[in-house]
C-alpha positions in Angstrom: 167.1 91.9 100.8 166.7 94.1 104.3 171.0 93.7 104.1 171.5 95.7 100.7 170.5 98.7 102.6 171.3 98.9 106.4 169.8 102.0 108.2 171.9 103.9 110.8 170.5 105.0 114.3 170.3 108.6 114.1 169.0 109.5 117.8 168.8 107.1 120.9 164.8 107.8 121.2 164.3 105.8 117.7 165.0 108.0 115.0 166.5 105.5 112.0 167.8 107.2 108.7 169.6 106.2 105.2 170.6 107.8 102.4 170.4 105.9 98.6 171.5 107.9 96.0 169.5 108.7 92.3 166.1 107.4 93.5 162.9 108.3 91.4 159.5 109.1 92.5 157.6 105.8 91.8 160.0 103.2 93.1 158.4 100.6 96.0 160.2 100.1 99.2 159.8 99.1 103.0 161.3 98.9 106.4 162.9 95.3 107.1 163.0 95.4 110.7 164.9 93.4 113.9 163.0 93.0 116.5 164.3 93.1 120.0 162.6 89.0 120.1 164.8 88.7 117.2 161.9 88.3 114.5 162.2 89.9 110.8 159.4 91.3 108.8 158.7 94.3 106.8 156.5 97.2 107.0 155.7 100.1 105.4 156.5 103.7 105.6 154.1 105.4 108.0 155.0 108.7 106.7 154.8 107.4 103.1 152.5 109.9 100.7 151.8 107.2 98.1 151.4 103.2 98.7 150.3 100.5 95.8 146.9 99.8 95.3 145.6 97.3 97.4 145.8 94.5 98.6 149.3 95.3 97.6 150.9 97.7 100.1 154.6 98.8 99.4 155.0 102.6 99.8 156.1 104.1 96.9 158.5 106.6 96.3 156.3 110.1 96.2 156.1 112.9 94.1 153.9 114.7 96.4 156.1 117.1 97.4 156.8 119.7 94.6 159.7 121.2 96.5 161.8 117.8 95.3 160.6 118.3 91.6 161.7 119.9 88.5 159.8 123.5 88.5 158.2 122.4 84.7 157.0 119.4 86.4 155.1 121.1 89.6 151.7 120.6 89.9 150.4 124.4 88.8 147.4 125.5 91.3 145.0 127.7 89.8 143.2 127.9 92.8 145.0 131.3 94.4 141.7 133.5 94.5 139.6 131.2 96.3 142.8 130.7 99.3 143.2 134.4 99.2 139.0 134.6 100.0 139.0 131.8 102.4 142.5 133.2 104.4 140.7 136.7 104.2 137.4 135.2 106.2 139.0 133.5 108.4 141.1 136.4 109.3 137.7 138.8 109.7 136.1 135.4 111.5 133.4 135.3 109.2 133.9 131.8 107.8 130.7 130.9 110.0 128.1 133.3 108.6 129.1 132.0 105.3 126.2 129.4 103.1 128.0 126.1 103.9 125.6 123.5 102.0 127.6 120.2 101.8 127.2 117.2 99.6 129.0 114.6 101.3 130.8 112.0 98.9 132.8 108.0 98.7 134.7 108.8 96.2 135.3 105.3 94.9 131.4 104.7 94.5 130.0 108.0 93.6 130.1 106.7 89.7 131.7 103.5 88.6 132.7 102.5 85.0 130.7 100.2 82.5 132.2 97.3 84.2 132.5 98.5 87.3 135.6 99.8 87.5 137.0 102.7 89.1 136.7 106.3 88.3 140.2 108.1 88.9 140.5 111.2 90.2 141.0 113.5 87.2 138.4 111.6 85.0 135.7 112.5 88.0 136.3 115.9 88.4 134.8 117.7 85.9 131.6 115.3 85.8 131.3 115.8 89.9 132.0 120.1 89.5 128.9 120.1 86.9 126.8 117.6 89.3 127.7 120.4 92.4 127.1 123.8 91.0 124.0 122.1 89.0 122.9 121.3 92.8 124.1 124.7 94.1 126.0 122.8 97.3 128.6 125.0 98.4 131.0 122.6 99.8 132.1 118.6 98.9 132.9 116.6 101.8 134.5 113.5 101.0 134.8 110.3 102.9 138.8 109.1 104.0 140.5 109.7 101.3 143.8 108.0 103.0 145.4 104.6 102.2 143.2 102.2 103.2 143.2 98.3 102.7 139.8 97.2 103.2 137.0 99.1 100.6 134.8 98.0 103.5 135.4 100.0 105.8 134.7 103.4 103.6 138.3 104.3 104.5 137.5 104.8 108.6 140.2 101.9 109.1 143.6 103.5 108.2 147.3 102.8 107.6 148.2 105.6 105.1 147.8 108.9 107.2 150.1 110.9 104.6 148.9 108.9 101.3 145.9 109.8 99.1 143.9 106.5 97.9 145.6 104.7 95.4 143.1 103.2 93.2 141.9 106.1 92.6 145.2 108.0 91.3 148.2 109.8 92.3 148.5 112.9 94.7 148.9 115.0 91.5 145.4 113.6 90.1 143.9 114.5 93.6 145.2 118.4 93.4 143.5 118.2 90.1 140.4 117.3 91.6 140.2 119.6 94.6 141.8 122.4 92.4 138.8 121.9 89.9 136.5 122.2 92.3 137.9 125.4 93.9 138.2 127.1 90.5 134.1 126.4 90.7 133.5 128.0 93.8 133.3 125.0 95.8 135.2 123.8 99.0 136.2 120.8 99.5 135.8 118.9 103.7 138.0 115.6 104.2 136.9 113.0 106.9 140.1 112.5 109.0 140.5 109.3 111.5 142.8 110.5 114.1 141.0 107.7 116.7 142.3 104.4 115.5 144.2 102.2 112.5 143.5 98.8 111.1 145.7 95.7 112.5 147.3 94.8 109.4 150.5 92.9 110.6 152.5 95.2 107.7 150.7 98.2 109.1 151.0 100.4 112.0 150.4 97.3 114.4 153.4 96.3 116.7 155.2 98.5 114.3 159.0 97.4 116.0 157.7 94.2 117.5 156.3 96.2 120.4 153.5 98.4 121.0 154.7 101.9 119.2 151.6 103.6 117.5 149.4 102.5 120.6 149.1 102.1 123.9 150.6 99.1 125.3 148.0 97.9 127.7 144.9 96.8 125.6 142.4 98.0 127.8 143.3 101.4 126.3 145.2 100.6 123.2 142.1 98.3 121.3 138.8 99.1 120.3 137.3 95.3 120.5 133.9 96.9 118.8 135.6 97.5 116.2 138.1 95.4 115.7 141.2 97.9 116.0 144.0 99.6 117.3 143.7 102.9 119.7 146.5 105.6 118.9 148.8 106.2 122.1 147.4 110.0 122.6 150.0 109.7 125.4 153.3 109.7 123.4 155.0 112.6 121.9 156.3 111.1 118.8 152.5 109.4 118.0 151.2 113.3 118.7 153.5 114.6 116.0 152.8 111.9 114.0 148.7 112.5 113.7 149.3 116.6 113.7 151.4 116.8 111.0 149.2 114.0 108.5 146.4 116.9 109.5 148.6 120.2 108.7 150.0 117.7 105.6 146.6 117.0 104.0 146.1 121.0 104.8 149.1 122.2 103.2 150.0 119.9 100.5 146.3 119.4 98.8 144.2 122.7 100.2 142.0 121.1 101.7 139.3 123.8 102.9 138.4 121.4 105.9 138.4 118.9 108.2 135.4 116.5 110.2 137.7 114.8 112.7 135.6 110.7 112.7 134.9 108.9 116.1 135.4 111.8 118.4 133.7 110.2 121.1 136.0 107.1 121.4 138.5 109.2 121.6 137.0 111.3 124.7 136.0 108.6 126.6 138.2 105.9 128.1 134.9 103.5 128.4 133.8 104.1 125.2 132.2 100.6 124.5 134.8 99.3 126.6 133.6 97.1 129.7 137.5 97.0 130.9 139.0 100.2 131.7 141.8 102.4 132.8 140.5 105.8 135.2 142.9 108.6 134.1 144.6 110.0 136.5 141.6 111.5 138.9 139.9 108.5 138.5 137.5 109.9 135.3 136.6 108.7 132.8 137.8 111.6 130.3 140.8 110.7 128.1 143.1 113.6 129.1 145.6 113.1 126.3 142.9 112.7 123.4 141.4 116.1 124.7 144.6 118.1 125.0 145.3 116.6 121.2 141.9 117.8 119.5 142.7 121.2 121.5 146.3 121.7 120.3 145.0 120.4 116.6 142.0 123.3 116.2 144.3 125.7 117.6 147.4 124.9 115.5 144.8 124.6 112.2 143.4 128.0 112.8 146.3 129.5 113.6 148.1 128.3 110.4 145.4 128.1 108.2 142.9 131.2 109.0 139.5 130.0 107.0 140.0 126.1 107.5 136.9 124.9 109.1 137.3 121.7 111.6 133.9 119.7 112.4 133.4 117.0 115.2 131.5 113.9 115.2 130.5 113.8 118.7 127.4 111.7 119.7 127.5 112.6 123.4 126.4 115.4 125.2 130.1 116.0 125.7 130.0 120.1 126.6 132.3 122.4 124.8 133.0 120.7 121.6 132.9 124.2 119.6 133.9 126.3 122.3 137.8 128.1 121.4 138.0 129.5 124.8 137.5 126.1 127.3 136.4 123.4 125.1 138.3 121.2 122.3 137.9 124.5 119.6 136.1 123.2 116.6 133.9 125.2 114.3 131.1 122.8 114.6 129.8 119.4 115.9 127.3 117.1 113.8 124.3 116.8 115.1 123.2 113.2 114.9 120.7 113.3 117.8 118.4 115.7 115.2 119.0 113.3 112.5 117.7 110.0 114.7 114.8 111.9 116.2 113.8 113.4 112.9 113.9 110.1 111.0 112.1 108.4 113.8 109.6 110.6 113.7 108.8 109.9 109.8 109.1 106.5 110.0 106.2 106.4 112.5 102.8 105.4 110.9 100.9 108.8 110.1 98.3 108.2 113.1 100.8 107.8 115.7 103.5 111.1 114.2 101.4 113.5 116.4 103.0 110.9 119.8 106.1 111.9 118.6 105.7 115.4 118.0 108.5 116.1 120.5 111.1 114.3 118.2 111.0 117.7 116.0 111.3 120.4 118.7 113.6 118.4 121.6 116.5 119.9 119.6 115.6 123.7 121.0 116.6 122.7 124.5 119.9 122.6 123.3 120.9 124.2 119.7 122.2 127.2 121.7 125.2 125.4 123.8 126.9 124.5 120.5 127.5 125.2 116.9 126.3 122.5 114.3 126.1 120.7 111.3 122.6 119.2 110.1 123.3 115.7 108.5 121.6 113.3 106.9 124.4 111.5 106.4 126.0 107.9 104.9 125.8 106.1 108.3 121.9 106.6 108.0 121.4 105.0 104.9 123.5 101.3 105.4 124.2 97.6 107.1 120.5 97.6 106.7 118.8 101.0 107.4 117.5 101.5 104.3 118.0 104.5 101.8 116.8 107.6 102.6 114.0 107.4 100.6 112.7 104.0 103.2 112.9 106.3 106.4 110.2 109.3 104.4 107.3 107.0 105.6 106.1 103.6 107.5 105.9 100.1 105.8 104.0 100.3 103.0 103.7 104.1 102.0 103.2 105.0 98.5 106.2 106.3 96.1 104.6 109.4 95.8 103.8 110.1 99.5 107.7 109.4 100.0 108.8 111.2 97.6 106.5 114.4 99.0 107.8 114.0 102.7 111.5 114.0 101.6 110.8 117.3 100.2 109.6 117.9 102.9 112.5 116.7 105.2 115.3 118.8 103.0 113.0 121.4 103.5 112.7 120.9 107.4 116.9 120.6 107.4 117.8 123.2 105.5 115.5 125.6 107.2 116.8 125.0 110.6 119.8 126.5 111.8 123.2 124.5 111.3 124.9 123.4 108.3 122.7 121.1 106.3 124.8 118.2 104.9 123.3 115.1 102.4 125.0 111.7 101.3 125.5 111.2 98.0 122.1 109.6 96.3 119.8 111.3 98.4 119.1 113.8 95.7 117.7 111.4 93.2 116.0 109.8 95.8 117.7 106.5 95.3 115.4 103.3 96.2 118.4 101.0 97.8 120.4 102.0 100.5 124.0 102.6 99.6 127.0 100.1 99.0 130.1 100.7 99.0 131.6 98.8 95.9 128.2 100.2 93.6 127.8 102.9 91.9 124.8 105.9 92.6 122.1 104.5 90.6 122.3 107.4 88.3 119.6 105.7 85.9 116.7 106.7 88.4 117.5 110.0 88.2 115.9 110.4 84.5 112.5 109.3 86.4 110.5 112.9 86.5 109.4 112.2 90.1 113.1 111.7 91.0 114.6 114.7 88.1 112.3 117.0 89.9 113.1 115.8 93.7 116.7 117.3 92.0 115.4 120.2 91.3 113.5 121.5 94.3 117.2 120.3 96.1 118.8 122.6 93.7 115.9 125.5 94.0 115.7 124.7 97.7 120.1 125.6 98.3 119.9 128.3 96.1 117.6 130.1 98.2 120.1 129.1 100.8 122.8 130.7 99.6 121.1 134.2 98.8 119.3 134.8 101.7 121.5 135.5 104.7 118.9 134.8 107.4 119.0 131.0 106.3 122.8 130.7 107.2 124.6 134.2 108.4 123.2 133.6 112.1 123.0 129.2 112.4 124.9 130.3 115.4 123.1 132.4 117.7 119.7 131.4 119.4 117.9 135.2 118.7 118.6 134.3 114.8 115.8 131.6 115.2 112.0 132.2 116.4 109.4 129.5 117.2 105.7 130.6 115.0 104.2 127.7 115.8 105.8 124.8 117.3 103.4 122.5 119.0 100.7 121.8 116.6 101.1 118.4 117.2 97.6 117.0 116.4 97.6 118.9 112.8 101.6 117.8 112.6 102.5 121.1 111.6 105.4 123.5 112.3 106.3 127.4 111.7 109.4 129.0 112.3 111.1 132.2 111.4 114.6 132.7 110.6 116.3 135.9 111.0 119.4 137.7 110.1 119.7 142.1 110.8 117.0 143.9 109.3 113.5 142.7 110.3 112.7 142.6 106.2 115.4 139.7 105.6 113.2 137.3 108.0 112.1 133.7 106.0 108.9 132.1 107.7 109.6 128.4 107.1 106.0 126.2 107.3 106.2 122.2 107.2 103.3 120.0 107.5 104.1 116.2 108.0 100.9 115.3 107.3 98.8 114.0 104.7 96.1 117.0 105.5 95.4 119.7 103.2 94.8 122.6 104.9 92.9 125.6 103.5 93.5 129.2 104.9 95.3 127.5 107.5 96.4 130.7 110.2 99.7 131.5 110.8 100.3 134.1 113.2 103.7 136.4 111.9 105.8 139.9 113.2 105.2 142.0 110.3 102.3 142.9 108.2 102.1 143.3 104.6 102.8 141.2 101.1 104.7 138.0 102.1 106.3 136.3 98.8 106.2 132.6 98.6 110.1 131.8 97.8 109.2 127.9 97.4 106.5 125.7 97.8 107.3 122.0 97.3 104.0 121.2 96.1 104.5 123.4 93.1 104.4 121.9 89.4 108.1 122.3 88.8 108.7 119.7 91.8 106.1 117.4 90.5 103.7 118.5 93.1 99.7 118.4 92.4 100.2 122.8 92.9 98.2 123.1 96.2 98.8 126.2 97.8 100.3 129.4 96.6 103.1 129.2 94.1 106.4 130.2 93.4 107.2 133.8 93.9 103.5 134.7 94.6 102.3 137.1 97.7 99.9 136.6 100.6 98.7 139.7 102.8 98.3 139.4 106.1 95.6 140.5 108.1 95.3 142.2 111.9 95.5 140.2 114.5 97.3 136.3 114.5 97.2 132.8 116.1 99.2 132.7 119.5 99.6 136.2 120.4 101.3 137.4 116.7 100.2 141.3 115.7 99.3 139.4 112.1 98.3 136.6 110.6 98.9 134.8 107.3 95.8 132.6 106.1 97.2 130.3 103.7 96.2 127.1 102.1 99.2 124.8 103.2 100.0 121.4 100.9 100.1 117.9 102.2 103.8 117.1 103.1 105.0 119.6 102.2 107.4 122.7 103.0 106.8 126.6 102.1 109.8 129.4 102.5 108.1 133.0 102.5 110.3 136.3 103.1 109.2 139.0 104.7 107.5 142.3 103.2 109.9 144.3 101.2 110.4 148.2 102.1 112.2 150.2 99.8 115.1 149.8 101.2 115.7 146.5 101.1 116.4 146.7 97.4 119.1 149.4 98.0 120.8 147.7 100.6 121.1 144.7 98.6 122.4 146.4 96.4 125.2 148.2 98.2 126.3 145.0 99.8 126.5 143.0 95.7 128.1 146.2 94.8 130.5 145.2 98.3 131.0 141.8 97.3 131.9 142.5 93.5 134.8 145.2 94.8 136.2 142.6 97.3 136.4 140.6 94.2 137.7 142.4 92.0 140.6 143.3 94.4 141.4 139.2 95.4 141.6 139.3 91.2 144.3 142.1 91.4 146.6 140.9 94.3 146.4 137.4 92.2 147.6 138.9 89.4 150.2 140.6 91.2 151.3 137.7 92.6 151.3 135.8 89.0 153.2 138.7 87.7 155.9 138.2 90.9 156.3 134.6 90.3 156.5 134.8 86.1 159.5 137.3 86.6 161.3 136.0 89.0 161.7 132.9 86.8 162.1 134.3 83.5 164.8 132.3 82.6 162.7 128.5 83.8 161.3 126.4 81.0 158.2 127.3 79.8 154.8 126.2 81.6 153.2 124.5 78.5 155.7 121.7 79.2 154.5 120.6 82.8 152.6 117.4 83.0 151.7 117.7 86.3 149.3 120.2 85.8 148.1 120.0 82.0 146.4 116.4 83.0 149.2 114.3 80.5 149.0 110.5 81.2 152.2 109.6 83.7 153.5 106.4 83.0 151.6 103.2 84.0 148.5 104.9 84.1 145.1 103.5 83.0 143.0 104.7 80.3 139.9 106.5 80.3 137.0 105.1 80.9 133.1 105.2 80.2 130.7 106.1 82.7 128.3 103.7 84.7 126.5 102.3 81.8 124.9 104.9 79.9 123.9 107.0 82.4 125.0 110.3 84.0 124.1 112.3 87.4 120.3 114.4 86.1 122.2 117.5 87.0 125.0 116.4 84.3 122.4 116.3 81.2 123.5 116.8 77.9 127.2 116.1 78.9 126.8 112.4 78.2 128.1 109.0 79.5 131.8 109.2 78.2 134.9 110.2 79.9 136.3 113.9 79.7 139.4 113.4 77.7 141.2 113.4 81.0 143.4 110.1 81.6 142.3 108.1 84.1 143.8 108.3 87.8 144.1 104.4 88.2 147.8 102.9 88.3 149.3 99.8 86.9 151.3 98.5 90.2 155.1 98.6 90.7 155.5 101.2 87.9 157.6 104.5 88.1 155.5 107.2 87.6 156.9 110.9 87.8 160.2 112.3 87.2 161.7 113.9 90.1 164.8 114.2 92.4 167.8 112.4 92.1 168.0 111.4 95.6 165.9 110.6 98.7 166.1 110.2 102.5 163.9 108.3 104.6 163.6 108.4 107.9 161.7 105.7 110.5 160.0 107.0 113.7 
């Protein structure tokens, strides 16, 4: 009954706001509102931080914000070394010559119960922690984790900006999560959808009868493709609006950062559009969206020094990572290196040498921006395939596939850019991906597949400890062609490089289904070069062609194209080979001083933490004790579901030994329409 209530105009411009005493964290509402045509209906709160789990949508009554809760029932982050490391990088500007490896993540169908049933948050974390570290990924980057209404639409279609997905848990259970995997060492990247919102008539749509959250004139305001509403970039109040969900999701869950979805369609006025409005000098650049996606990189790096914004730009739109005269992100996904390289193994093997150029068109313009490498979800769905499909033509042989994806995580990783890969692609997963199934962890006890896992695992590791395979991704003179137009062997060579000449990495792939046998390969520096990987070794269920695991190779005088030296090695069918550079003495010492470096920055981030610990534990003395808090000790709120069993009776590879059962930690699923948390004894709302 919209009458029990009435809400009071607070300003002339639309600002509406009411006061209900003793309200509790948990209670539904909405906004009954009059339209100017005289029509009634209700909507929800666009600024509400928790809704019911769909297809129900009544915001909910949050207990998001721990500044309105009781200080034993906070949600207790114990996360305060890994914010003081990532403020301190981004402070120093380093955050880019940091290993960024990311295993990108849906949530609601990584792992699904015995019956299919949701995971919450809490119950996932400890089981997708043990799954990451095993992989040694650096970073999680998880799919819109906003209220959405339509599973379908992998959370891209909106109407909770502010709201964590429900049927997954409460914003408390989702701290839990990200704060687990921070204590790990891991980061943790949100897709945000700043472009468009679903047309729901309880959503965002029409929001006062009239257009409010978008532009008025459909040729600007509705993406007919696909089938929703465009954000009014134009108005003030919208502006605020999107900023503040980004600075909210920031602040209130510390998030490490974010990949801002359809970039394009927000750039361009005619993007899939056959009907549209010039701007103002007759362009076709959407002036508003661009002075937005400025104003939210330089806000987020301002505010939040280490927070690391990506864009996922398909066009050749110039600038995208440029702070000074472009939109300001950290990096841009490169999709055009993902179609070309997939198109390339997807050709039959006597036609991949016609389509050599697929693998090397990216040099003529990796230096004009900074990038992530993804083999991503949109690859492997509505029909594409898995991952595992596109490692070969019609007809190829398990094994053979299973070889050139090694090869292929090899070829992405080696290059410069951020290498990112979708969820299933480390087991090599037969089916492509769907949304309401879980991974199909079973195939991962296969040995092909276990050991596909582990040469991912062996492969990032090496990432991560040798700088010259991530400290320079942006600069052009980190990278060196060896060989890079072999076409009719299908071969490439490349060097990687990072300060001293001894931290180089020669990077060899061959696509084909040749071996070759002291094969030349012309290098800088003569000496012993030690094989880091080779994917044909034993451990990665190769047939051990070629020289294994941390074994050496001399050089001789005098190399292929013009190199002082040359490296004759017997190179594996599809396969991939990491070698570093001869070793002088020292090398050895200055890895050493810069461990001994790392452990003293350490060590003092431990100190100022305890400091701060000791601060806070003083200063509230006389508070109740912390071993009451259910917030943070993972207690069952009320109207919470129970735990529940893993995806029949299997578990990620990387997770062996830990078995198919829950953790012990209560499930983050929700019985509807129940209060949940106690909190403050009053609330206001406002309407925009």
């Amino acid at each position: 009954d919209g009458r029990a209530h009435p809400m009071r105009k607070r300003h002339e411009f639309g600002v509406w706001e009411l006061y209900i005493p003793g309200l509790k964290p948990g209670l539904k509402y909405g906004y009954r509102i009059h339209s100017k045509a005289g029509h009634d209906f209700v909507k929800i709160d666009p600024y509400a931080q928790e809704f019911e789990n769909p297809p129900a949508h009544a915001s909910i009554i949050s207990s998001c914000d721990d500044a309105y809760k009781e200080k034993t029932d906070r949600f207790e982050w114990d996360d305060a070394e890994w914010m003081l490391k990532r403020q301190e990088e981004g402070e120093m500007d380093v955050v880019r010559r940091q290993p960024m490896s990311i295993y990108e993540v849906h949530l609601p169908s990584w792992m699904r119960g015995e019956h299919n049933e949701y995971i919450g948050y809490r119950d996932m974390a400890h089981r997708l922690v043990t799954h990451v570290k095993a992989l040694n990924f650096t970073h999680v980057e998880f799919l819109p984790l906003t209220q959405h209404p339509f599973e379908g639409s992998w959370g891209y279609q909106i109407t909770g900006l502010y709201a964590p997905y429900s049927r997954l848990g409460n914003p408390d259970d989702l701290k839990y999560l990200i704060n687990e995997l921070h204590k790990a060492g891991i980061g943790v990247f949100i897709d945000f959808v700043p472009a468009h919102f679903c047309k729901d008539d309880w959503g965002l749509v029409y929001y006062d009868g009239e257009p409010c959250y978008e532009y008025a004139d459909p040729r600007e305001g509705e993406n007919q493709g696909w089938g929703t509403m465009v954000f009014n970039f134009r108005r003030a109040e919208v502006r605020s609006f999107l900023l503040g969900a980004c600075y909210h999701w920031l602040r209130r869950y510390h998030v490490d950062g974010l990949r801002i979805d359809a970039v394009s369609a927000m750039l361009y006025k005619n993007y899939c559009r056959t009907d549209w409005i010039p701007n103002e000098f007759g362009g076709d650049a959407n002036l508003e969206a661009i002075s937005l996606l400025q104003e939210l990189n330089w806000v987020v790096h301002k505010e939040f020094p280490g927070v690391f914004t990506m864009a996922e730009e398909s066009t050749s739109w110039q600038g995208v990572t440029n702070r000074d005269h472009g939109l300001g992100f950290d990096a841009k996904w490169d999709l055009g290196w993902m179609n070309d390289t997939l198109a390339y193994l997807c050709a039959p093997g006597p036609e991949r040498h016609t389509k050599h150029d697929k693998l090397t068109f990216r040099g003529l313009y990796v230096a004009h921006e900074k990038w992530v490498l993804p083999l991503s979800h949109d690859e492997v769905v509505n029909g594409k395939g898995s991952l595992l499909d596109k490692c070969g033509f019609a007809g190829t042989p398990f094994d053979e596939r299973l070889r050139t994806m090694r090869a292929l995580f090899g070829f992405q990783i080696g290059l410069p850019g951020r290498p990112l890969i979708f969820m299933g692609a480390e087991i090599a997963q037969g089916r492509e991906w769907k949304e309401h199934n879980s991974v199909d962890w079973h195939e991962g006890e296969e040995d092909g597949r276990k050991k596909n896992c582990i040469w991912l695992s062996d492969l990032l590791a090496v990432y991560k400890y040798h700088p010259a395979l991530h400290a320079g991704d942006d600069e052009s003179w980190n990278f060196q062609w060896i060989d890079c137009d072999n076409r009719d062997d299908c071969l490439l060579a490349f060097l990687r490089k990072w300060g001293e000449w001894y931290n180089d990495i020669l990077v060899v792939i061959n696509w084909s289904g040749k071996a070759y046998w002291r094969y030349p390969i012309g290098v800088p520096h003569g000496g012993e070069w030690e094989v880091l990987l080779n994917s044909d070794d034993w451990r990665y269920g190769g047939t051990m062609y070629g020289p294994g695991n941390l074994s050496r190779i001399g050089t001789t005088q005098g190399g292929r194209l013009g190199w002082p030296y040359c490296l004759w090695m017997d190179i594996p069918p599809f396969s991939a080979l990491f070698l570093r550079a001869p070793q002088p003495p020292e090398a050895e010492k200055a890895r050493e001083e810069e461990a001994a470096a790392l452990e003293q920055a350490s060590e003092l981030r431990k100190a100022k933490v305890a400091a701060m610990k000791a601060k806070d534990a003083s200063s509230s003395s006389t508070s109740a004790p912390a071993a009451v808090s259910t917030a943070a000790n993972g207690k069952a709120a009320a109207g919470q579901g129970q735990s529940v069993k893993a995806n029949g009776t299997h578990a990620p590879p990387a997770l062996k030994g830990e078995g198919s059962k829950a953790n012990g930690e209560p499930s983050g699923q929700r019985a509807n329409g129940d209060a949940q948390l106690n909190g403050t004894a009053e609330k206001t709302t406002k309407a925009s």
